[in-house]
VMD Tcl script that draws the C-alpha trace (Angstrom):
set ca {
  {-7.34 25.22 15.20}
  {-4.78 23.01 15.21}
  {-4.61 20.00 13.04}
  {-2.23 16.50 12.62}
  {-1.25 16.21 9.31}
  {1.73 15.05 6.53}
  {4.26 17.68 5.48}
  {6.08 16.45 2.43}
  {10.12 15.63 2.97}
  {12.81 14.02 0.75}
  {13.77 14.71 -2.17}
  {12.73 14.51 -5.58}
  {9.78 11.69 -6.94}
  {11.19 10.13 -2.91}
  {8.90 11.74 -1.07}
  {8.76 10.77 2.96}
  {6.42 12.69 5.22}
  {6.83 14.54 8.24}
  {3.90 13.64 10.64}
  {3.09 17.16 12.64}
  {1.27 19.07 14.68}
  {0.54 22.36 12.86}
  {-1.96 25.62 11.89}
  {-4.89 24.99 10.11}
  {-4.32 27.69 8.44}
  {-1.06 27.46 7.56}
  {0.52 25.51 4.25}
  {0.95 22.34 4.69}
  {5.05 22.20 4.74}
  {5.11 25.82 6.49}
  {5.42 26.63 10.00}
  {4.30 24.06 12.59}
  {4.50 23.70 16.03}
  {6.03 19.88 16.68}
  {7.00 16.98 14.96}
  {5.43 13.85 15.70}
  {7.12 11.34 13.52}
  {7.29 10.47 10.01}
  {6.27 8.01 7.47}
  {8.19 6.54 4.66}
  {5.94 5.65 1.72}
  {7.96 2.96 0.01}
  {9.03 1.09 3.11}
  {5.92 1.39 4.58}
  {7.86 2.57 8.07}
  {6.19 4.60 10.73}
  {7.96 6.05 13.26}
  {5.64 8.15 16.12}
  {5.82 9.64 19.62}
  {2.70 7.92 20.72}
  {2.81 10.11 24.19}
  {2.65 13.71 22.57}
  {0.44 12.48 18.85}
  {-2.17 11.65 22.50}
  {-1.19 14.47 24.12}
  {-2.30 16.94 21.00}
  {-5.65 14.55 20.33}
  {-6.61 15.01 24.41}
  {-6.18 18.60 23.21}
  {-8.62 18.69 20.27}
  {-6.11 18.62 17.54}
  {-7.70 17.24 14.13}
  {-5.59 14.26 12.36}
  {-6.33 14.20 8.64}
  {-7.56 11.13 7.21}
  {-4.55 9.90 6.17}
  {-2.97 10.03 9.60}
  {-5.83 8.63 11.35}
  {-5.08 5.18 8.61}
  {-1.96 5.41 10.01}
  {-2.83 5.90 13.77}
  {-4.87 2.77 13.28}
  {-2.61 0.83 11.70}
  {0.14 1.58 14.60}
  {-2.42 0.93 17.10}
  {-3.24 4.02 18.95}
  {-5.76 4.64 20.44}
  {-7.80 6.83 19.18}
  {-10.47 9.28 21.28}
  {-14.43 8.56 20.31}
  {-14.66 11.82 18.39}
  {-12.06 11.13 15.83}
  {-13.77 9.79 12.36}
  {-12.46 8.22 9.74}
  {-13.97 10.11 6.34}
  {-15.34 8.14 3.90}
  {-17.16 8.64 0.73}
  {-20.35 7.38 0.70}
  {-21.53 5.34 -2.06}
  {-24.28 6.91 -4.06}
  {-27.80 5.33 -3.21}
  {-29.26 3.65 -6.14}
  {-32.87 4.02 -6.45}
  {-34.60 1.26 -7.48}
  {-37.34 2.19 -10.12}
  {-40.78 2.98 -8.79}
  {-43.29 -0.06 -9.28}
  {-45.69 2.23 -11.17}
  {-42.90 2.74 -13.52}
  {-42.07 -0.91 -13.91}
  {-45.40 -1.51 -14.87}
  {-46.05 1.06 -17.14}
  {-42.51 -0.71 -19.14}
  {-43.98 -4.00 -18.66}
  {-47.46 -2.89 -20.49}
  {-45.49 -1.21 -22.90}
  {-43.39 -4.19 -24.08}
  {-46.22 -7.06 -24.31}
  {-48.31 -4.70 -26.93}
}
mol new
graphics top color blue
foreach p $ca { graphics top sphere $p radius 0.5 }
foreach p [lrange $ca 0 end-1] q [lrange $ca 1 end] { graphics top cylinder $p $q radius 0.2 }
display resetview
């Protein structure tokens, strides 16, 4: 399956990112089959060829989370299938009202 992700460039504690099309399975700075821009942390610049980054989505390619932040913030347009992942925020159960009772009985004795 192929998949758009960051592989880490620059030097060292300066990291940029590469923005590619690559393996799945492969490591994440190995072997990948096109470069699609890059991203410079500190600057905040983003630099992408919009025409192939749609190409390889019309394809069924998979962006990570982090490039689909930054496909949104440069304004592409995304198909409907692509998600942004988010962790959910744990439900908090509010207490049962048999238990609320039972603590109100128990505090006015």
């Amino acid at each position: 399956m192929l998949v758009i992700r960051l592989a880490r460039h620059g030097r060292a504690k300066y990291p940029t990112y590469r923005i590619v099309a690559a393996e799945s399975a492969r490591a994440a700075t190995g072997k990948f089959v096109a470069v699609l821009g890059h991203y410079n942390p500190h600057t905040k610049e983003l630099v992408m060829k919009h025409e192939e980054v749609k190409k390889h989505l019309g394809n069924g390619a998979q962006p990570s989370n982090t490039v689909v932040k930054l496909l949104m913030r440069d304004k592409v347009e995304l198909p409907a299938w692509v998600k942004l992942k988010t962790k959910a925020p744990k439900a908090v159960e509010a207490p049962a009202a048999e238990e609320v009772a039972a603590e109100a009985a128990a505090e006015s004795k």
